[in-house]
NUDOMI-924558 format. One line per field, with one value per residue: y, z, x of N, C-alpha, C, O in turn; residue in one letter; residue number from 0. Coordinates in Angstrom, 3 decimals, always signed. Atoms other than C-alpha are relative to their C-alpha. Example, Ala and Ser with C-alpha at 12.3 -4.5 7.8 and 13.67 -1.06 7.14 Angstrom:
n.c2 = [-1.190,-1.190]
n.c3 = [+0.000,-0.060]
n.c1 = [+0.890,-0.820]
ca.c2 = [-4.500,-1.060]
ca.c3 = [+7.800,+7.140]
ca.c1 = [+12.300,+13.670]
c.c2 = [+1.200,+1.090]
c.c3 = [+0.000,+0.730]
c.c1 = [+0.900,-0.770]
o.c2 = [+1.181,+2.198]
o.c3 = [+0.665,+0.899]
o.c1 = [+1.936,-0.261]
type = [A,S]
seq = [0,1]
This chain:
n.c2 = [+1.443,+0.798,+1.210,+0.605,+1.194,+0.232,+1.451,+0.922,+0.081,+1.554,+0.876,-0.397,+0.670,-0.825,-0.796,-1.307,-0.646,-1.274,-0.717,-1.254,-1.109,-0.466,-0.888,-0.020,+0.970,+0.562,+0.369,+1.500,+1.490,+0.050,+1.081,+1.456,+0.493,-0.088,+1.067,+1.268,+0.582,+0.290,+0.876,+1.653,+0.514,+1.174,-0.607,-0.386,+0.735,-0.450,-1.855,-0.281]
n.c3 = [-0.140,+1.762,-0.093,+0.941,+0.205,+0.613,+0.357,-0.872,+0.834,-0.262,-1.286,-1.498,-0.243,+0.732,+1.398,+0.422,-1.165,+0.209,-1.101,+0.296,-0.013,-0.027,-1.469,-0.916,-0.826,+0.026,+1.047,-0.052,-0.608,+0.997,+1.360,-0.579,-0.137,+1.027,+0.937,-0.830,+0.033,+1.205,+0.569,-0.622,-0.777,+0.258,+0.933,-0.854,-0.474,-1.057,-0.153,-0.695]
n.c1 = [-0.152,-0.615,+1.059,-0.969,+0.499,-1.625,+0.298,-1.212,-0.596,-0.597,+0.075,+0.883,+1.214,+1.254,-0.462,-0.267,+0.151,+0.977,-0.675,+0.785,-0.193,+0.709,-0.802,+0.943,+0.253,+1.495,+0.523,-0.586,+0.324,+0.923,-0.710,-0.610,+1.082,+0.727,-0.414,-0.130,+1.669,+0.244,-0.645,+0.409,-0.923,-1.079,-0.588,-1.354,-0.945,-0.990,-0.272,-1.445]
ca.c2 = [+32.126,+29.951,+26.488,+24.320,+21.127,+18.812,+15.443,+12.688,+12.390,+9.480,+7.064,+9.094,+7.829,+10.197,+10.994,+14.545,+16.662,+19.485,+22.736,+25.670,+29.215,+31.669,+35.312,+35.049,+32.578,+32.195,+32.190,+29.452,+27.182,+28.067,+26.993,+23.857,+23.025,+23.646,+21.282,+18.617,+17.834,+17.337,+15.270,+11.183,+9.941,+7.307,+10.124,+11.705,+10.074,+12.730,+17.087,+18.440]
ca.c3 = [-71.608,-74.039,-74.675,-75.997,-77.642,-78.205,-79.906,-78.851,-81.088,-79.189,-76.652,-73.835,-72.450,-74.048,-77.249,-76.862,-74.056,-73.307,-71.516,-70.402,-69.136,-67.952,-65.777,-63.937,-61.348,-61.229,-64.478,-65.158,-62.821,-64.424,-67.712,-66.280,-64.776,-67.918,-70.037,-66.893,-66.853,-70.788,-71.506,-70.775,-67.686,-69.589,-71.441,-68.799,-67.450,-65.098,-63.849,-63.031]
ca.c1 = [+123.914,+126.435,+124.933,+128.363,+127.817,+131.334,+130.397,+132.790,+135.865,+137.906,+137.526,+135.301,+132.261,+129.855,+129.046,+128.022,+128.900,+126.842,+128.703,+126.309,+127.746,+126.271,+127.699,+124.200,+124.316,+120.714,+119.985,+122.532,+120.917,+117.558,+118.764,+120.753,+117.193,+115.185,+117.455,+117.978,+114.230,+114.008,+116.624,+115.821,+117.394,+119.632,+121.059,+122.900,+126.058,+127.665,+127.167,+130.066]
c.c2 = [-0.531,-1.438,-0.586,-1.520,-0.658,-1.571,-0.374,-0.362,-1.080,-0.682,+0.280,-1.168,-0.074,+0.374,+1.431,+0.440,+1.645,+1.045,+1.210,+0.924,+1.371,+1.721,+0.043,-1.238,-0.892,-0.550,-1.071,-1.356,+0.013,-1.180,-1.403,-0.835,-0.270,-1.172,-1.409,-0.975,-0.453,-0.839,-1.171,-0.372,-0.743,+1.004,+1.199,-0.843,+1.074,+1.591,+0.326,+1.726]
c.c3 = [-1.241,+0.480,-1.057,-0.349,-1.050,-0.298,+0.180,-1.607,-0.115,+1.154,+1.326,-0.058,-0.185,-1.454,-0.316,+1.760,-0.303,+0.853,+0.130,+0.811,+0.216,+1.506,+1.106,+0.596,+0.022,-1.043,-0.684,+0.399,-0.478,-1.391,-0.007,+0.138,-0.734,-0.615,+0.671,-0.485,-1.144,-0.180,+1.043,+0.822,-0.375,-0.636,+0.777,+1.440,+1.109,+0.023,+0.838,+0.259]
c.c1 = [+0.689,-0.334,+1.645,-0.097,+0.928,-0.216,+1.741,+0.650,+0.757,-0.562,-0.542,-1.354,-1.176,-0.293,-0.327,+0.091,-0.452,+0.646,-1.624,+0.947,-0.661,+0.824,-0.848,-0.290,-1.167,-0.644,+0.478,-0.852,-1.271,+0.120,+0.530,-1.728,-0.678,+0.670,-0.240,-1.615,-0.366,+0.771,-0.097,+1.156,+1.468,+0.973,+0.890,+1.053,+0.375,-0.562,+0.909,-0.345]
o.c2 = [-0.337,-1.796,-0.130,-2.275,-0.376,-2.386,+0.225,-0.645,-1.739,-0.109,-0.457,-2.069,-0.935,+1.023,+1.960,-0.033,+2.478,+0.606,+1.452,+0.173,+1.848,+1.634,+0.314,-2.018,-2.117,-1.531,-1.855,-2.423,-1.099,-2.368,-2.219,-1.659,-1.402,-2.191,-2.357,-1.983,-1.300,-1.787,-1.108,-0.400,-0.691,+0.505,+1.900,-1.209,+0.452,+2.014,-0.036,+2.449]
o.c3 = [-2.413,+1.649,-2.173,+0.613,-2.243,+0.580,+0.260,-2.618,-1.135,+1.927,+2.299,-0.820,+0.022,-2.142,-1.345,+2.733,-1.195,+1.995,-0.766,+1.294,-0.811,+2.647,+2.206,+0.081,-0.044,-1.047,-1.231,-0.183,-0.949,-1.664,-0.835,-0.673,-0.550,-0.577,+0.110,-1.122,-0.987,-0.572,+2.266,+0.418,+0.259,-0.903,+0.296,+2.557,+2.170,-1.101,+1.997,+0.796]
o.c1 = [+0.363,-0.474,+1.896,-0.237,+1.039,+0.067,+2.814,+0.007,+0.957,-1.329,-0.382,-1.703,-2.030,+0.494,+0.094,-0.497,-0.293,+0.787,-2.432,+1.795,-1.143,+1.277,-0.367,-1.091,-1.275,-1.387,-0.298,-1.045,-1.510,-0.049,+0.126,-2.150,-1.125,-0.020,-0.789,-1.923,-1.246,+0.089,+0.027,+2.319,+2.522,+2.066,+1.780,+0.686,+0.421,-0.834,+1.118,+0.494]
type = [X,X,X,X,X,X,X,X,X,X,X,X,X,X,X,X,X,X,X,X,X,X,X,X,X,X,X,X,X,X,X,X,X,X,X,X,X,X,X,X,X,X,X,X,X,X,X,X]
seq = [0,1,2,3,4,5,6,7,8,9,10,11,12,13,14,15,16,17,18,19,20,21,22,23,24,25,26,27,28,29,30,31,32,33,34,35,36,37,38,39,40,41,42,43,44,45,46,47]
């Protein structure tokens, strides 16, 4: 799993965007899940 974390430099909408990565499908969405649930509603704008 890579965990990438790209604070906002110009004019986006976010100030950090968070990437995760992962070759295991499952374990990806694990991980995705684990973070989703911790971090405060207001604090995510968009999952792409």
């Amino acid at each position: 799993l890579m965990l990438g974390s790209y604070p906002k430099v110009t004019g986006e909408d976010y100030d950090v965007k968070l990437t995760l990565e992962c070759r295991d499908s499952a374990y990806l969405e694990q991980a995705f899940n684990f973070l989703y649930e911790r971090l405060p509603e207001e604090c995510v704008l968009r999952v792409e």
